[in-house]
C-alpha positions as CSV (number, residue, x, y, z in Angstrom):
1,X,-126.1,-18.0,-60.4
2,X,-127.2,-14.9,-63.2
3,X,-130.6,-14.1,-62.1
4,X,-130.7,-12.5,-66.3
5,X,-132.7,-9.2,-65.7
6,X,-132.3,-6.0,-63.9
7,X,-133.8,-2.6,-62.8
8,X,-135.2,-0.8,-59.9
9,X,-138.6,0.4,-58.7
10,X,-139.2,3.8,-61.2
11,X,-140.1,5.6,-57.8
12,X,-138.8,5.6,-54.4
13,X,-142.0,4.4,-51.8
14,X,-141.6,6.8,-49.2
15,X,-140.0,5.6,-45.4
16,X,-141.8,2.7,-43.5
17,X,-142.1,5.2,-40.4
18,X,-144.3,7.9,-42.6
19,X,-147.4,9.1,-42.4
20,X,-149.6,8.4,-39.9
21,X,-151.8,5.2,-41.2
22,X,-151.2,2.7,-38.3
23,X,-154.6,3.9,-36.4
24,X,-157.1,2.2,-39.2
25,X,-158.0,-0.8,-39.0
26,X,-160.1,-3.4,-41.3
27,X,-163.2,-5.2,-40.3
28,X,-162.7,-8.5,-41.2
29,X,-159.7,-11.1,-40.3
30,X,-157.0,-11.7,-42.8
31,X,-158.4,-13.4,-45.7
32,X,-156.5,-15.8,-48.3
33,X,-155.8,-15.6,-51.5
34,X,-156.3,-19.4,-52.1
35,X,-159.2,-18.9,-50.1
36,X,-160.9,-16.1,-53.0
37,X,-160.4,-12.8,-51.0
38,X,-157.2,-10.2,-51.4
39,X,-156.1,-6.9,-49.8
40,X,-154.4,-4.3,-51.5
41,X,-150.7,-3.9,-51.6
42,X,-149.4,-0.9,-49.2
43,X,-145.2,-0.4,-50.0
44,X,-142.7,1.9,-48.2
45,X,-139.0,1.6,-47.2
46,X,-136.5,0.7,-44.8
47,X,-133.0,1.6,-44.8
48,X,-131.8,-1.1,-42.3
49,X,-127.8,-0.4,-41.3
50,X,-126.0,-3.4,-39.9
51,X,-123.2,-1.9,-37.5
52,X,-121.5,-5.0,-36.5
53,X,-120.5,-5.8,-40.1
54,X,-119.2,-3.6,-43.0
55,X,-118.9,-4.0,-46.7
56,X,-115.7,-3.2,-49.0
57,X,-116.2,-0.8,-51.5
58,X,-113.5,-0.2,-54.3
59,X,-110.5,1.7,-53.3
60,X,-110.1,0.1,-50.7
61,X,-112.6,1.6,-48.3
62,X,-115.3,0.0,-46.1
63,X,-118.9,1.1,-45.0
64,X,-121.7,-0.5,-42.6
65,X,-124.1,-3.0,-44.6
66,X,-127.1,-1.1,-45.2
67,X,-130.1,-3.2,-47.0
68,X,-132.9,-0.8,-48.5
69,X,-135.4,-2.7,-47.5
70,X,-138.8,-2.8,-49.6
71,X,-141.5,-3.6,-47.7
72,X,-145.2,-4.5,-49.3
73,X,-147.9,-4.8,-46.6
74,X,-151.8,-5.8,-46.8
75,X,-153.8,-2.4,-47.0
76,X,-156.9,-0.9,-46.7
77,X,-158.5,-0.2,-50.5
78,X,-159.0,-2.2,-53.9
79,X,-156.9,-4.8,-54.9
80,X,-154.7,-4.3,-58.1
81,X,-152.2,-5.5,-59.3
82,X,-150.1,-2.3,-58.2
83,X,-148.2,-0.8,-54.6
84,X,-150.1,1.8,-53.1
85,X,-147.2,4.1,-52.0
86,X,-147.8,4.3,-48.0
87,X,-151.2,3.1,-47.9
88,X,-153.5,2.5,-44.4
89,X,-152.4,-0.8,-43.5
90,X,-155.2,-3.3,-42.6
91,X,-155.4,-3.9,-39.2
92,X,-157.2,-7.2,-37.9
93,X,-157.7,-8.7,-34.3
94,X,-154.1,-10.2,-34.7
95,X,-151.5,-9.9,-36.9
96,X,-149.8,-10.7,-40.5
97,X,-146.7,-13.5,-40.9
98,X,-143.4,-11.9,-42.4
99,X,-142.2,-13.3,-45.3
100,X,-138.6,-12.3,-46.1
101,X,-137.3,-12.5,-49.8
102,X,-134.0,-12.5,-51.4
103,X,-133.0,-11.4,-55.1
104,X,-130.8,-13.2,-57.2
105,X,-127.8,-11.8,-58.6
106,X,-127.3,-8.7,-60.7
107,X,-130.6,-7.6,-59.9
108,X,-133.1,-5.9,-57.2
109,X,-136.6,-6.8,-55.9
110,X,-137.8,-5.0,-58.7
111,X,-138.6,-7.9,-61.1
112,X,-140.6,-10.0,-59.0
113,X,-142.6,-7.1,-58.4
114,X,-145.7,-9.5,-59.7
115,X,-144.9,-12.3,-57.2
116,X,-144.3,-10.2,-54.0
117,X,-147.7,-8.2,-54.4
118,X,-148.9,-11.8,-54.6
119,X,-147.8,-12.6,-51.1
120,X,-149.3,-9.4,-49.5
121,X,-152.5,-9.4,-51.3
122,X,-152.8,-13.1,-49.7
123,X,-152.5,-10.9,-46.4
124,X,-148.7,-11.4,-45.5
125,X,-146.1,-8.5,-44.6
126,X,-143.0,-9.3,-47.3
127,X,-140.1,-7.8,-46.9
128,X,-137.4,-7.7,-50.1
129,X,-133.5,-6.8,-49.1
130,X,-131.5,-5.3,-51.6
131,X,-128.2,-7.1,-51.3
132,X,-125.0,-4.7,-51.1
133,X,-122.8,-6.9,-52.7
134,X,-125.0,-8.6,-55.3
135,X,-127.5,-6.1,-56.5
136,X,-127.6,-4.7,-59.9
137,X,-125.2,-1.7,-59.8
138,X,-122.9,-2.6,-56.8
139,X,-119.9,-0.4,-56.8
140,X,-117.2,-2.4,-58.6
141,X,-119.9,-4.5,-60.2
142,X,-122.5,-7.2,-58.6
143,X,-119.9,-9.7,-56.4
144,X,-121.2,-13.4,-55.9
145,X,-119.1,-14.5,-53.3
146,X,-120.9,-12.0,-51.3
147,X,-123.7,-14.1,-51.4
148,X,-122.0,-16.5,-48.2
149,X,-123.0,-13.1,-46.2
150,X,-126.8,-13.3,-47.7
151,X,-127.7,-15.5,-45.1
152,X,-127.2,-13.4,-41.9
153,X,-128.7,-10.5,-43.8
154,X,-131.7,-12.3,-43.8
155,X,-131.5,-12.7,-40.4
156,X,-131.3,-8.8,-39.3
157,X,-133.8,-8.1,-41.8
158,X,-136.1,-10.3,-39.6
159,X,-135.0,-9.1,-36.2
160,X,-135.5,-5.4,-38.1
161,X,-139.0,-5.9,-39.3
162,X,-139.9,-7.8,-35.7
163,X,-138.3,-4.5,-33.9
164,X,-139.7,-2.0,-36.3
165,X,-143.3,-4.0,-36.0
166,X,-143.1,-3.5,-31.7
167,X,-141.8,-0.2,-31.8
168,X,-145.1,1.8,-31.7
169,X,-146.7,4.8,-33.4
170,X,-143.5,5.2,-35.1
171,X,-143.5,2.7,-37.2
172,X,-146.3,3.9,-39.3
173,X,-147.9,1.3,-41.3
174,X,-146.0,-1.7,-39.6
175,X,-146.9,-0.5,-36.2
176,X,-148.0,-3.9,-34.9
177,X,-148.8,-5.6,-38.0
178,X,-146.0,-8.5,-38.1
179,X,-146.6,-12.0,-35.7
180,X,-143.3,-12.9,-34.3
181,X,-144.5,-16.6,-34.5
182,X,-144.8,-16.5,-37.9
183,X,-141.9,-16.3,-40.0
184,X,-141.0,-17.7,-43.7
185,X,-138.1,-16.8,-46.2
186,X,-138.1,-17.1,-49.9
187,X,-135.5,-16.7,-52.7
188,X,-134.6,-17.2,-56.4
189,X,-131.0,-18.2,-57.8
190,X,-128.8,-16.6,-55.4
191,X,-131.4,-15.6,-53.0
192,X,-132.7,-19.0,-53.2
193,X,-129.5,-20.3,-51.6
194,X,-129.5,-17.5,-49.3
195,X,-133.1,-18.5,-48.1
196,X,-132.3,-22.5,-48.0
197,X,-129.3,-21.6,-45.9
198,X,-131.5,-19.1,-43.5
199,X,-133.8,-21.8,-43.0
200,X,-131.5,-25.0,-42.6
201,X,-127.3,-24.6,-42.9
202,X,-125.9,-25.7,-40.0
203,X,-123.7,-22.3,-39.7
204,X,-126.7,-20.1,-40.6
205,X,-130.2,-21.7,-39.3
206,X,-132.9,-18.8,-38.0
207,X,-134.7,-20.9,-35.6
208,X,-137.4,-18.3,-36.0
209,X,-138.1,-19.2,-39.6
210,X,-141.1,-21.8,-40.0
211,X,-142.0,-22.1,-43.7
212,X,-138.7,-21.7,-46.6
213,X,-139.6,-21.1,-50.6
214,X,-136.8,-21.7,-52.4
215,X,-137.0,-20.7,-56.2
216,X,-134.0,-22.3,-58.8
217,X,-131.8,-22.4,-55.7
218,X,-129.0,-24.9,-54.5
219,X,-127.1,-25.7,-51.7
220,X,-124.2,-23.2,-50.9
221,X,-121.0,-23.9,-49.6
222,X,-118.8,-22.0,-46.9
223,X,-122.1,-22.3,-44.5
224,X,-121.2,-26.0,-42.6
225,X,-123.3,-28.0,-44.5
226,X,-126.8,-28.3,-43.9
227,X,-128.8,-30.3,-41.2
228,X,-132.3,-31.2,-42.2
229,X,-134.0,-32.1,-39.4
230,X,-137.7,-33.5,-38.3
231,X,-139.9,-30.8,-37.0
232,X,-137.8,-27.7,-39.6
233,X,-139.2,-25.4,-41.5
234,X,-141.7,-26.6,-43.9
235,X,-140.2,-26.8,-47.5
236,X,-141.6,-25.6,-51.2
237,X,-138.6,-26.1,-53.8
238,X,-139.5,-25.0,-57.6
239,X,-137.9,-25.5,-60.4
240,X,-137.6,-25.2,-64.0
241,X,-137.1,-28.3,-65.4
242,X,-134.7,-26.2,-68.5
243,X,-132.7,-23.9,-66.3
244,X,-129.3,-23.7,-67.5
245,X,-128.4,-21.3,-64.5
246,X,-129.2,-23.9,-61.7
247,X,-129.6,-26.9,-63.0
248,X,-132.1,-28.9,-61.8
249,X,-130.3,-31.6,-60.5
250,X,-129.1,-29.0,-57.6
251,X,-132.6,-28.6,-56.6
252,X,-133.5,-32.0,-56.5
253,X,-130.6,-32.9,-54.0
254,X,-131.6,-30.9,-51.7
255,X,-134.9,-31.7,-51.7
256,X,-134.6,-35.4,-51.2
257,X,-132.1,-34.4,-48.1
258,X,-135.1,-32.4,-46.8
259,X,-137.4,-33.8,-44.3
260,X,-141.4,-33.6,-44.7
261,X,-143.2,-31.5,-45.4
262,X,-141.9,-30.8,-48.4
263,X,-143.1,-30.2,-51.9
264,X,-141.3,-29.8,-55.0
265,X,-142.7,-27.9,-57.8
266,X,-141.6,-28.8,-61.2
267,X,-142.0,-26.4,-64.0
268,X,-141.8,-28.2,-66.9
269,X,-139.7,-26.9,-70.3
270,X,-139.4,-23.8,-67.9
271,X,-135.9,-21.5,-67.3
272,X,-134.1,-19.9,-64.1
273,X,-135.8,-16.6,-63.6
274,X,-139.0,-16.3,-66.2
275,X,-141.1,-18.1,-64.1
276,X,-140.6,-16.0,-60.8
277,X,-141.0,-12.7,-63.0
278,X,-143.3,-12.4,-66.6
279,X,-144.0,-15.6,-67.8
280,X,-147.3,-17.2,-68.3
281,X,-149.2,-19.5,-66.7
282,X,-145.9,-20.2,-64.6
283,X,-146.0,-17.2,-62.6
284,X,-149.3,-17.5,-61.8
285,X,-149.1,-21.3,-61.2
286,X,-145.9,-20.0,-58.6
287,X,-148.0,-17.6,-56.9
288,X,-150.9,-19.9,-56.1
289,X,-149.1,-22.4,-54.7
290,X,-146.5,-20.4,-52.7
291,X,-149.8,-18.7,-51.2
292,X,-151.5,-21.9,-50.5
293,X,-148.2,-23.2,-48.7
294,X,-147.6,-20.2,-46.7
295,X,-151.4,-20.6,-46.0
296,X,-150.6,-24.2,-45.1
297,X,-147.7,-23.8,-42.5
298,X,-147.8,-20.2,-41.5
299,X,-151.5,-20.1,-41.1
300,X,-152.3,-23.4,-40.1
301,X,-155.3,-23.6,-42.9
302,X,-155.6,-27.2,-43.8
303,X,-158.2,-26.2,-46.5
304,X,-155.0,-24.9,-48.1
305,X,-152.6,-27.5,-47.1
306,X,-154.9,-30.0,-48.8
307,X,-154.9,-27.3,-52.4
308,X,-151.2,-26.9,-52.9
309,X,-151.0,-30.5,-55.0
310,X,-154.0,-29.6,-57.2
311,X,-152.7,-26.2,-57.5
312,X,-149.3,-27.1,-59.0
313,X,-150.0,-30.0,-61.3
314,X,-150.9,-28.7,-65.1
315,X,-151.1,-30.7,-67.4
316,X,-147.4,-30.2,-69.9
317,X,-146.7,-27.0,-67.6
318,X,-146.1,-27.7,-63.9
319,X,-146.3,-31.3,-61.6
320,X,-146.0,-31.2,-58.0
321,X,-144.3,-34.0,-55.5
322,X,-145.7,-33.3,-52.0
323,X,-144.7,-34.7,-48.9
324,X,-146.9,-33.3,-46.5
C-alpha cells in the first residue's frame, strides 16, 4: 500500500548509547497527555543488526538486516513540538511502556514526526524501524513483498530496545527507562499490516505486545492467518473513510474479527496517509485518542479508558465505535 510521501530526518540524532544523561532523574511520576501534563521529546539512534537473517541487495549480493532505529524518549526540559537531540531522559520511580512503530511504504519515520513526539510527550519510549526493504530509497527501489518480513522485525526491535533498556550505564538515555510489561505496536499502510500481524497472525504473534494501533492497515497474507483471541492485545483501528490506498472495507474486516476491547476510529471524508502526518484537526484527533488508549491498556488509567470515545467523535470529522 503507497504510504504517498517521503524524506528523512534533515539531521542524524546522535547514538542511543551517547552521552552520559541516564543519571538524572525527574521528580514527579509519568504524567499523561490526556491527563494535561507532557515531557519533552529526547531522540537518538540505534543501528539494530539482525545476524540470523539477511537482506538481498541488487547484483545479487546479501547483507545482515540492519534497522536504524529512531528512538524518541520522554526528557527532562520544555515541551515543544520538536526532538531534543540526546536530551536527559526523565527518570521516575518506575519506568515508561515501548511503543514500537512501523512506516508504510516508500517512506521513513520521518513524516509522522508530529504523531511519534505525541506518544513520548504522553511519557512513552517509541521506537520507529526503518524498514530495509520498504523505506524510501532501498537499493533497487522500495520492495513490498518485503513487508511479510516486517513482522519479525518488529519483534527484534522489541527484544533490542528491552536489552538495550537492561544493559546499564551504556545505554545512555534508555538505561532503565523501558517496562518489559508494557509493550504496544503501531503502524500506517504497510506498517499497519506489519503491526496487526506483530500483535495477532498466527505465524507472527509477540506475546509480549499488550496494546496494537493500526493506522489504514489490513490483514496480510503469507503470515497463517490471524487468530483473534479473548484476553489479546487491546485494539485501536483508524481509518479514513476516502482512502483509496486501503480501502476501508479492509479495516473494517478485521476489526469485526477482533475481540474486545477494540475501538475503531473513523475519519470521516479523510485519505491513507494525511491524517497520520499534516492534516488538520485529524492528526490531532489521532493523537489524543491513540494517547488516551495507550493510557487505557498500557497504563491501566481508567480516567482515560473512559475519554477515548469522547475524544474521537467530531462532529462531520471523526466517530468512534468502542468496544471496551
Amino acid at each position: 500500500m503507497p504510504a504517498q510521501a517521503s524524506g528523512v530526518s534533515a539531521s542524524a540524532p546522535p547514538p542511543c548509547g551517547a552521552g552520559t544523561s541516564g543519571g538524572v532523574e525527574a521528580v514527579a511520576p509519568a504524567p499523561s497527555l490526556a491527563r494535561g501534563a507532557s515531557f519533552a521529546v529526547g531522540i537518538c539512534t540505534l543501528e539494530l543488526v539482525d545476524p540470523t537473517r539477511r537482506i538481498r541487495l541488487p547484483g545479487g549480493r546479501t547483507e545482515p538486516r540492519t534497522l536504524t532505529t529512531y528512538v524518541r524518549y520522554p526528557a527532562l526540559g520544555s515541551p515543544a513540538l520538536k526532538d531534543v537531540p540526546g536530551a536527559p531522559a526523565a527518570r521516575t520511580e518506575g519506568s515508561f511502556p515501548l511503543v514500537v512503530f512501523a512506516h508504510g511504504f516508500a517512506v521513513t519515520p520521518a513524516p509522522y514526526s508530529r504523531m511519534l513526539q505525541s506518544w513520548a510527550r504522553a511519557g512513552y519510549v517509541v521506537a520507529a524501524p526503518v524498514f530495509p526493504g520498504e523505506r524510501a530509497g532501498a537499493p533497487g527501489g522500495p520492495d513490498e513483498a518485503d513487508v511479510v518480513n516486517e513482522p519479525t522485525d518488529i519483534s527484534f526491535v522489541i527484544s533490542s530496545l528491552l536489552t538495550v533498556s537492561a544493559s546499564g550505564a551504556g545505554a545512555g538515555p534508555l538505561n532503565g527507562l523501558i517496562d518489559p510489561g508494557a509493550v504496544a505496536v503501531a503502524g500506517q499502510s504497510d506498517g499497519g499490516e506489519a503491526a496487526l500481524a506483530a500483535a495477532y497472525s498466527r505465524r507472527y504473534a509477540d506475546p509480549r505486545i499488550r496494546a496494537a494501533i493500526v493506522l489504514s492497515g489490513a490483514e496480510m497474507s503469507g503470515v497463517g492467518g490471524y487468530r483473534f483471541a479473548p484476553g489479546g492485545p487491546a485494539l485501536l483501528a483508524a481509518q479514513g473513510t476516502a482512502d483509496t490506498f486501503n480501502e476501508p472495507r479492509y479495516a473494517y474486516a478485521y476489526f469485526r474479527a477482533a475481540r474486545r476491547p477494540k475501538y475503531l476510529l473513523r475519519l470521516l471524508g479523510a485519505g491513507h496517509l494525511p491524517p497520520y502526518t499534516t492534516e488538520q484537526p485529524q492528526l490531532g484527533i489521532v493523537e489524543r485518542v491513540s494517547v488516551a488508549f495507550l493510557d487505557a491498556y498500557l497504563e491501566h488509567d481508567a480516567s482515560a479508558l473512559g475519554a477515548i470515545g469522547g475524544l474521537g467523535s467530531v462532529p462531520g470529522i471523526a466517530v468512534t465505535h468502542a468496544e471496551p
